[in-house]
N, C-alpha and C positions, 0 to 999 in steps of 0.2 A: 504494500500500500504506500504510494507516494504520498508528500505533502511537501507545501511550495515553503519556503521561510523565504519571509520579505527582504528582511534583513543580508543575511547571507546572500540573494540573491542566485536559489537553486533550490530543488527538488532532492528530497532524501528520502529512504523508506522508511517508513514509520514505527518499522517494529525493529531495526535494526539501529536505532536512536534512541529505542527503548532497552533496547536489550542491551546497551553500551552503558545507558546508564545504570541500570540494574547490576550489571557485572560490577562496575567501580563503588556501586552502593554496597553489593557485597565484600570487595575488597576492603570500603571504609572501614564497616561492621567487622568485618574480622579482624582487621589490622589497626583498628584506632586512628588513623588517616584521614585528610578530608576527602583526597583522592583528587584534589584540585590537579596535582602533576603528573595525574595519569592521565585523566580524561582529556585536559586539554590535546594531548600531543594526539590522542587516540582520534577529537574529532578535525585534528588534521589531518589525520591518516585517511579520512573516511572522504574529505574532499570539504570541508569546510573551512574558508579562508582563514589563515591563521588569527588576523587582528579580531574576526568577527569570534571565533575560538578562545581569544582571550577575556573579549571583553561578556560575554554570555557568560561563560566558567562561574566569574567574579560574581554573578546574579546568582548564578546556582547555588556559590558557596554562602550569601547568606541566607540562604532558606534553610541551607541545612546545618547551617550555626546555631539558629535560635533558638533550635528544642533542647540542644546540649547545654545550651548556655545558660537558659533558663532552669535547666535540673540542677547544674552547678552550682547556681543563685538560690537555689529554696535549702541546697545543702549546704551552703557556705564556703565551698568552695573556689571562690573567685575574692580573689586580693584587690580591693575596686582602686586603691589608690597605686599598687605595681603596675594595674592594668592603662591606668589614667595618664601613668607615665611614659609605657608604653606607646600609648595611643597618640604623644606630642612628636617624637618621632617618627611614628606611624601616616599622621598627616604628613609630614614633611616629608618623605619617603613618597607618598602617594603623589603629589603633589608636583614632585621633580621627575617620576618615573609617566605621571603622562604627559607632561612637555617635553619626555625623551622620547614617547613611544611616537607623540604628532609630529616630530624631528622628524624620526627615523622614516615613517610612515612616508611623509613628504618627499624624502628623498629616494625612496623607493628602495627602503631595505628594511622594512620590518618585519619582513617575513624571513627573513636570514639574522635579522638577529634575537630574535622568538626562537630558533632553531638552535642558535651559539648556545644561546641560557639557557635553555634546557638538556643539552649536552652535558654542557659544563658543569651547571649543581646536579643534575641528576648522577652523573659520572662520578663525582667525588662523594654524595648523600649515599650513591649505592656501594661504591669500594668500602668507605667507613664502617656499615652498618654491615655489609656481609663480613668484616674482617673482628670486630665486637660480637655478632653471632653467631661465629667458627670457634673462637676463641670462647665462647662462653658456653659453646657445646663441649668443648673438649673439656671444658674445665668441670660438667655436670658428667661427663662420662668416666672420668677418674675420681668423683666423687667428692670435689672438693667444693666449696662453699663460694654464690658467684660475690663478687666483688660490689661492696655496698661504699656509696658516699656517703658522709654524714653533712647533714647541713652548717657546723659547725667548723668545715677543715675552710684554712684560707687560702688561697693563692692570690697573684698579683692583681686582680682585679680589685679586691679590697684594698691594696695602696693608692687609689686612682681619689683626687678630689671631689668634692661635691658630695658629700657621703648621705644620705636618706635612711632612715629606721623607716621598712616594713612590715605593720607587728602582724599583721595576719600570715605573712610566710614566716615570721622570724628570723629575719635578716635584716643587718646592716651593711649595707653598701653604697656606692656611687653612683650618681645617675648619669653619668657621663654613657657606661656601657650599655642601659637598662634603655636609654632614646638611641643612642649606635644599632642593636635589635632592632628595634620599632623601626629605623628607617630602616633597615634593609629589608624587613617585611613588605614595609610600605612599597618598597621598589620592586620587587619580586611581585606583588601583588598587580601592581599596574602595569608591567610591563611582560607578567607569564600568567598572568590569570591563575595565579595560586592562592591559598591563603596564608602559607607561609609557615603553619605549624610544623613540617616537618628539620623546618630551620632555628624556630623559636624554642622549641618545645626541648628540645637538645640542650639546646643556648640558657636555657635557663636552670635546666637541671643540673648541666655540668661545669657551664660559666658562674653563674650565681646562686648557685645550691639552694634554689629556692625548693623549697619539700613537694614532691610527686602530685601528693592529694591534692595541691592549691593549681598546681602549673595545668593541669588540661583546662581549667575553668576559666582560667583568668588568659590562657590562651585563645582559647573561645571568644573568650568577649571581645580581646584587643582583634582577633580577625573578623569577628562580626561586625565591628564599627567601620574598621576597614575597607572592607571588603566593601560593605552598604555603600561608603563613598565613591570608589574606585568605580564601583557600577556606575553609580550617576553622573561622574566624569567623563568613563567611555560611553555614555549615552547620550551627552550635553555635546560630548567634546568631539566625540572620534565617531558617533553614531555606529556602534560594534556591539549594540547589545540586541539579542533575537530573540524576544521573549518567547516564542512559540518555540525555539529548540529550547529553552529551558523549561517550560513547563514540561517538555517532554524526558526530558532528561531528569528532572524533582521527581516524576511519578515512580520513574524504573531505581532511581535511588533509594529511595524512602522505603521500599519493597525488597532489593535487593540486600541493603542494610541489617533489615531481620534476620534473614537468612544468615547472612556474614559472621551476625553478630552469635548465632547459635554453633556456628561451626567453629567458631576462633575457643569455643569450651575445651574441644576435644583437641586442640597443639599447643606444647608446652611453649613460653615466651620468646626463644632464643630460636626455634625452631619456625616460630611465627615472621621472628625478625629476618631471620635466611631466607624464609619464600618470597618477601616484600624485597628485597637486598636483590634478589633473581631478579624481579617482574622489574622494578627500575633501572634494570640495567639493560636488558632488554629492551625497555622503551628507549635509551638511551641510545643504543647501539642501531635501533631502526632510524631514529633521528638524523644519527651521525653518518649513516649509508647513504638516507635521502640527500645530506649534505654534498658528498662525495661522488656519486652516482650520479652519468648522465643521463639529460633527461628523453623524453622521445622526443618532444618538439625543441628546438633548438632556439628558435622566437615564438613569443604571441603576444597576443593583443589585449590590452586592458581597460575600461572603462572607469580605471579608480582613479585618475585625477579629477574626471569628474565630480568626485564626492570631495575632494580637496575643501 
């Protein structure tokens, strides 16, 4: 069953839009993910212009921030003033990464450098985290106990000025690195259509030792504000958002997610983190082919200055 998106300007099937987002709904569920840097590359793969790919993602991802975000909020789990600080860098981030995307757009490379970013953190997110999930299989396979941070150890980010007590995670630090995060979320978000938890969520856990139970909430919330604005800029700014592929993509998610989230019971953590560590690299490695690989038509014709 085909259907036209306005936006994108092209005809998709309809169950094949659903079933993509259903798959990444269940990957989220399984994996804790938002799934932002899968699906985007996936609906490049599928034939949807990268900018229009990015800037629809950003829509999707807060629909499906606000259920987490708001469970976080009734349990307490969101630190509103890490998240607030968060969120000053976040703007700014967002803010610089779409007067880089209208650049790049303009000059007619944004589709090659949507391509670069997603190579490049996907490549390094994915070595990282298969090489932490080898390592932590090996070390459950000899029986020995995995390796716990305590919120309490310091490294040199607590020598950095500007220092902030937040009593909800139970830390003191600087805000210097707490807005550094926030912009580069912000940038990643505007310019890869992510929402950037797979970069924050790390970053705060093993940069700022801020405690587990606080960090998925308070990550939530700084990508739902985000992300909310980032959509209404590529919709003001860059006219790249398709709401009729994202409703259709919120349905197979939201759906997909249950499932995910039933299946992620039955693989132990590290085991979970290797199969996600594959799939990204993977997407990576298809990205970095299309990069490198000629193409069949050598020219063609475009109608996108016209949107200029």
């Amino acid at each position: 069953m085909q259907i036209y998106l306005p936006i994108a300007e092209l005809s998709v099937n309809l169950f094949l839009i659903f079933g993509m987002g259903g798959a990444v709904g269940f990957l989220s569920g399984m994996f804790g993910v938002g799934g932002g840097f899968l699906m985007t590359p996936l609906l490049i793969f599928s034939g949807i212009p990268p900018a229009v790919a990015v800037g629809t993602e950003a829509s999707q991802i807060v629909a499906s921030s606000v259920s987490g975000a708001i469970a976080h909020w009734r349990r307490g789990g969101i630190d509103l003033k890490l998240g607030m600080v968060l969120l000053i860098g976040g703007l700014i981030g967002s803010v610089v990464g779409i007067w880089l995307f209208r650049l790049f757009r303009a000059l007619g490379q944004i589709d090659l450098v949507i391509a670069l970013c997603y190579v490049t953190f996907l490549g390094v997110i994915g070595v990282l985290m298969m090489l932490e999930s080898v390592r932590a299989i090996a070390r459950a396979q000899r029986g020995q106990p995995p390796i716990i941070r305590r919120p309490g150890q310091h490294i040199w980010v607590h020598g950095l000025p500007l220092k902030m007590r937040f009593k909800r995670s139970g830390i003191y630090v600087s805000a210097v690195p707490v807005i550094g995060i926030g912009i580069v979320v912000g940038l990643l978000a505007a310019i890869m259509g992510v929402g950037g938890g797979f970069i924050m969520v790390p970053a705060l856990i093993y940069l700022l030792r801020v405690p587990t139970n606080v960090v998925i909430g308070t990550s939530l919330f700084q990508i739902l504000m985000i992300t909310a604005l980032v959509t209404v800029l590529h919709a003001t700014a860059n006219q790249t958002v398709d709401m009729i592929l994202a409703l259709i993509l919120m349905t197979g998610g939201v759906i997909g997610a249950q499932f995910g989230a039933q299946a992620s019971q039955r693989l132990k953590g590290e085991q979970l983190r290797a199969l996600l560590a594959l799939m990204v690299l993977a997407v990576c490695a298809r990205l970095a082919v299309t990069l490198v690989a000629t193409p069949e038509d050598m020219f063609s014709l475009s109608l996108g200055s016209l949107h200029q």
